[in-house]
C-alpha positions as CSV (number, residue, x, y, z in Angstrom):
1,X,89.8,304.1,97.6
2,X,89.1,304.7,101.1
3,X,93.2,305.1,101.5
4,X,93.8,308.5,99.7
5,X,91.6,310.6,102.1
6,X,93.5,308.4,105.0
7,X,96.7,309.5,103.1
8,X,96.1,313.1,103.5
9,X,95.3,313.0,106.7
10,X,98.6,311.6,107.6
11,X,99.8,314.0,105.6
12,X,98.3,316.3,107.3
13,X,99.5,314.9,110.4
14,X,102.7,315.4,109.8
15,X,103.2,318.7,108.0
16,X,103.7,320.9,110.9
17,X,107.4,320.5,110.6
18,X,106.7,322.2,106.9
19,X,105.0,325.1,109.0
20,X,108.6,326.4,110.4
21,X,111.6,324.6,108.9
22,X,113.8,326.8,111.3
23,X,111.9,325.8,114.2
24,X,112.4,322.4,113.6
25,X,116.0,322.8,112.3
26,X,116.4,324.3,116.0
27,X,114.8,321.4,117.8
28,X,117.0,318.8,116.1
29,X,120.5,321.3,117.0
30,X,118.5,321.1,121.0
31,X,119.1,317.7,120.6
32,X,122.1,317.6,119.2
33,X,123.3,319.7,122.2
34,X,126.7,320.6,122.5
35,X,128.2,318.2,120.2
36,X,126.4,319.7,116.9
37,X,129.0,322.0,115.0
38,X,125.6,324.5,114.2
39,X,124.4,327.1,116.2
40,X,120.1,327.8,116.5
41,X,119.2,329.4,113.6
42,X,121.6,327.8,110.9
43,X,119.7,326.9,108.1
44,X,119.9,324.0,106.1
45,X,122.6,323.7,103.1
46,X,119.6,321.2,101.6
47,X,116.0,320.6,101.9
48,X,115.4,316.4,101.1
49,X,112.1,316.4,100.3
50,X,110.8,312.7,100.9
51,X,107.2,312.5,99.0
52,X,104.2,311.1,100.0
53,X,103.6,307.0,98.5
54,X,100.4,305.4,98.7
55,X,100.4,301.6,96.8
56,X,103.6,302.4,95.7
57,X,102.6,305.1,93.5
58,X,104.2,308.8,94.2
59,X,107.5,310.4,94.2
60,X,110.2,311.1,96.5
61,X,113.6,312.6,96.7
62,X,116.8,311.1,97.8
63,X,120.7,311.1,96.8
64,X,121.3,314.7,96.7
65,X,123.6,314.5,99.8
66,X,127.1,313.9,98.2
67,X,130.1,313.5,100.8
68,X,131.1,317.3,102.3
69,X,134.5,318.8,103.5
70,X,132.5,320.3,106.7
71,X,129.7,319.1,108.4
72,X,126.1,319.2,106.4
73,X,122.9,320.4,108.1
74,X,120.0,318.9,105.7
75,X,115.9,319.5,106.7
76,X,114.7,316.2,105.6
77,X,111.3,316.9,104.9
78,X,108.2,314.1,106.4
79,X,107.6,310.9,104.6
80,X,104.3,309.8,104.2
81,X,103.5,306.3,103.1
82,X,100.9,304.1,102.6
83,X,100.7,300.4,101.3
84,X,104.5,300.3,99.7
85,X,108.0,300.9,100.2
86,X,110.0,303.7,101.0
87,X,113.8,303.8,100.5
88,X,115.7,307.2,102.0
89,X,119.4,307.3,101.3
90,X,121.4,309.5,103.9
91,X,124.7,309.2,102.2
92,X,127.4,312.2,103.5
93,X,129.6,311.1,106.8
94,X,129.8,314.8,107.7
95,X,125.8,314.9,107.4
96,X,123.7,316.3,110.0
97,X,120.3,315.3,109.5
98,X,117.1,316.9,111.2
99,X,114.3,314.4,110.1
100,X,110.8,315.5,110.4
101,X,108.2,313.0,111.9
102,X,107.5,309.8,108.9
103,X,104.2,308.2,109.1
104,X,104.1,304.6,107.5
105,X,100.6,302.9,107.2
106,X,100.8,298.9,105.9
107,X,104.2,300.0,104.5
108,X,107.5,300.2,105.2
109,X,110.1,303.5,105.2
110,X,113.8,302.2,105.1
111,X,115.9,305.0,106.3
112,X,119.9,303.9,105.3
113,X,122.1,306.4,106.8
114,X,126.2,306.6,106.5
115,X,127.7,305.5,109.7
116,X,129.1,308.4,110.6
117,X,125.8,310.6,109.9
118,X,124.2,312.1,112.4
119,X,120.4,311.8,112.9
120,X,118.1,314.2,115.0
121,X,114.1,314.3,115.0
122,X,112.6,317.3,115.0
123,X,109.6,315.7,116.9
124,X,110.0,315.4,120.4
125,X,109.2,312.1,122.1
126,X,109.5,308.3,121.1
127,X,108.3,307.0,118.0
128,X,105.1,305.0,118.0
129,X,104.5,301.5,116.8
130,X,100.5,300.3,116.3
131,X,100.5,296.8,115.3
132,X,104.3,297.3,113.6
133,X,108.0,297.9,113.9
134,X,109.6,301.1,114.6
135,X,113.3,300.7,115.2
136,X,114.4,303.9,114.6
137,X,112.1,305.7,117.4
138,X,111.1,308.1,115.5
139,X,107.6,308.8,113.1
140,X,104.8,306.8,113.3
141,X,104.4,303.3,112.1
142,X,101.0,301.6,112.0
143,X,101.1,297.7,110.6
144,X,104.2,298.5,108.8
145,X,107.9,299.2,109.8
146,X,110.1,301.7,110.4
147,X,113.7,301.3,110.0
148,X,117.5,302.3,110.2
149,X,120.6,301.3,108.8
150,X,123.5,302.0,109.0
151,X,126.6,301.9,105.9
152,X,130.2,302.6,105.7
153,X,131.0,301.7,109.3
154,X,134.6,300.5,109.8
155,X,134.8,297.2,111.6
């Protein structure tokens, strides 16, 4: 049971994006630059908050991101996960989403995003691989994977 004190660490690890929501909001607008629709210190119309999984056991939140008129701006909170699987659902095409730094440990965090979504992290820097796959270049990924898709793109 060695894994639930390594589990809080990466928790740990990754909650100073939980510290200041608006500060991390801010950096993912900075990256954005001058193609986001929000100015610094919009906040978010929804807070996705992803859970923490270890052995597949926890809870997380996804799907409350129905299709908008107007762009979105959603704070998607970090994913922790540990020895499982991890399914995030980014589903509205106007969506902007500022994703805070996911940690995957012998697992793997799916992220599926609409096509037309728009994806910042609020972490500056590359994503980092030990051992694993990290496609989407963002979070951390040791012996596990790291991905995004993409659905709803026109062909």
């Amino acid at each position: 049971m060695k894994t639930l004190p390594l589990a809080a660490v990466l928790f740990l690890a990754a909650s100073p994006v939980l510290a200041n929501d608006q500060q991390a909001l801010d950096e993912c607008i900075s990256e954005w630059g001058s193609k986001s629709p929000f100015k610094k210190g919009t906040k978010a119309q929804t807070t996705i908050g992803t859970g923490v999984k270890v052995f597949g056991i926890g809870k997380g939140q996804s799907g409350q991101d129905a299709p908008t008129e107007r762009p979105a701006l959603y704070l998607v909170r970090p994913s922790v996960n540990v020895a499982g699987k991890t399914t995030l659902r980014l589903s509205n095409p106007k969506g902007w989403y500022c994703m805070g730094s996911a940690v995957t440990v012998a697992g793997k965090i799916a992220i599926e995003a609409h096509c037309d979504a728009q994806i910042a992290t609020a972490r500056s820097g590359d994503g980092t691989s030990v051992m694993g796959a990290n496609d989407a270049q963002q979070g951390v990924a040791v012996m596990g994977s790291l991905r995004i898709t993409r659905f709803g793109c026109s062909k």
